[in-house]
C-alpha positions as CSV (number, residue, x, y, z in Angstrom):
1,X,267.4,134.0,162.0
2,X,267.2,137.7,163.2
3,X,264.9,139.5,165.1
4,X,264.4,143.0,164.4
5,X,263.9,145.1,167.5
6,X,263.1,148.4,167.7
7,X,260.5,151.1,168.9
8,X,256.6,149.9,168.3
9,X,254.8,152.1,171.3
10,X,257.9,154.2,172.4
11,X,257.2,157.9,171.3
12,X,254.0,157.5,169.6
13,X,251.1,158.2,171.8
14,X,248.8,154.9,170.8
15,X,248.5,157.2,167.8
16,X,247.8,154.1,164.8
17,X,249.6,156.1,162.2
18,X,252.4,156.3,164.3
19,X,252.3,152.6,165.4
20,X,252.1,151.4,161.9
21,X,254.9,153.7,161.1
22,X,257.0,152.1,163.4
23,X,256.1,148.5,161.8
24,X,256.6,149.6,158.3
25,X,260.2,150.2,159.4
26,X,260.9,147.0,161.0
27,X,259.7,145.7,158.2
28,X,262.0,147.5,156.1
29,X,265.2,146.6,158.0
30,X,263.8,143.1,157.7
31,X,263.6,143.0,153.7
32,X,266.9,144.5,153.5
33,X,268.0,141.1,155.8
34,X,266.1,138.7,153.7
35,X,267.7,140.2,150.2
36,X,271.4,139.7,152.1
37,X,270.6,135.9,152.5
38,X,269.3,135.7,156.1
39,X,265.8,134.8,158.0
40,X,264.5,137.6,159.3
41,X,261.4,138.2,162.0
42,X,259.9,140.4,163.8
43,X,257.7,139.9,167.3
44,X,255.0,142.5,165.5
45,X,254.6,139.8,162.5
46,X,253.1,137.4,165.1
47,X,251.5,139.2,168.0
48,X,249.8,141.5,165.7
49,X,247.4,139.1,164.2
50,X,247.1,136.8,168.2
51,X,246.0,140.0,169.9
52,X,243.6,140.5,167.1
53,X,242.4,136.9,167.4
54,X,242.4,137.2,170.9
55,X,240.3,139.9,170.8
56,X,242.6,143.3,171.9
57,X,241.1,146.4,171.4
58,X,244.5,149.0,172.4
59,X,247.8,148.8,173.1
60,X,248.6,148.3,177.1
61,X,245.3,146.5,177.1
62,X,245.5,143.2,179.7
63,X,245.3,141.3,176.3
64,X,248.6,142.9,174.8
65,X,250.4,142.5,177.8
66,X,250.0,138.7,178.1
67,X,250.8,138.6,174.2
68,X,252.9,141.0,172.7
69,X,256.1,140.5,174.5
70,X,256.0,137.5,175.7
71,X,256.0,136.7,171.8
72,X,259.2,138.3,170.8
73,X,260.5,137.1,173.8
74,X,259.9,133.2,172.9
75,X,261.1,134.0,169.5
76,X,263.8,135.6,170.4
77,X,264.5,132.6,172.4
78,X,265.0,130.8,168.9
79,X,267.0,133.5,167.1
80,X,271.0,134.1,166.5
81,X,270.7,136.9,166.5
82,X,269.0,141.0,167.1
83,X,269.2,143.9,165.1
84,X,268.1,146.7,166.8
85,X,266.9,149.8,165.2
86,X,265.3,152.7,165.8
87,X,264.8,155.3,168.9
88,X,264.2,154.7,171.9
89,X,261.9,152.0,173.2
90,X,262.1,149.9,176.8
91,X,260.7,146.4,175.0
92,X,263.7,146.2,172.1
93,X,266.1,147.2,175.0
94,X,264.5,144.2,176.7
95,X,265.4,142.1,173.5
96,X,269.4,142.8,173.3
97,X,269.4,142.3,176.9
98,X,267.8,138.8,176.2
99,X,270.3,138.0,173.5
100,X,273.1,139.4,174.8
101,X,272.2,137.2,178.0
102,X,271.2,133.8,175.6
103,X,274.9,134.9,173.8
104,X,273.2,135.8,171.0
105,X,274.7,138.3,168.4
106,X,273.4,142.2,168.6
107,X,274.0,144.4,165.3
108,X,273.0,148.1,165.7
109,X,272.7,148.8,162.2
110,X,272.6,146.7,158.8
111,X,275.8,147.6,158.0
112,X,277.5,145.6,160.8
113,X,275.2,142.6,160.0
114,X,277.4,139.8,158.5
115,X,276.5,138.5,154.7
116,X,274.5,135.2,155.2
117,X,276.3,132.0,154.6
């Protein structure tokens, strides 16, 4: 199982388009994962819908800071590995650091991702 890390807020000013952009590539990294045999995730995939449930309204809101990392986080918890992608961003920084520190494995692009067993 691999978590896909990369920029959600970082760079994008709240703006939705932007936020959804950044979703719609972590999303893409993880297809390309799945076709090559492995299980992958990502923490938007299940905060998203929690912090609608719970009833956030924007992001940085008291809601989506109780939530949104603490999700990945706990997942991550359960994963072998990270691949991060994208720009800059403080909360996938906070995930390598986390797998790196669980000894988890930490690919930078899905070329140096291993073929699933």
């Amino acid at each position: 199982m691999i978590l896909v890390a990369g920029p959600y807020r970082s760079g994008t000013g709240d703006d939705p388009a932007a936020l959804a952009a950044n979703v719609r590539a972590m999303n893409a990294s993880a297809l390309a994962l799945f076709r090559a045999g492995h299980l992958p995730v990502t923490g938007e995939a299940l905060a998203l819908p929690l912090l609608e449930t719970a009833g956030s309204t924007v992001p940085g809101d008291p809601l989506f800071e109780e939530i949104f990392h603490p999700v990945a986080e706990r997942l991550l918890a359960r994963c072998d590995a990270v691949l991060r992608i994208g720009g800059p961003s403080a909360g996938a920084d906070r995930m390598v650091a986390q797998a790196r520190a669980q000894g988890a494995a930490v690919y930078t692009g899905l070329d140096d991702v291993p073929a699933a067993r």
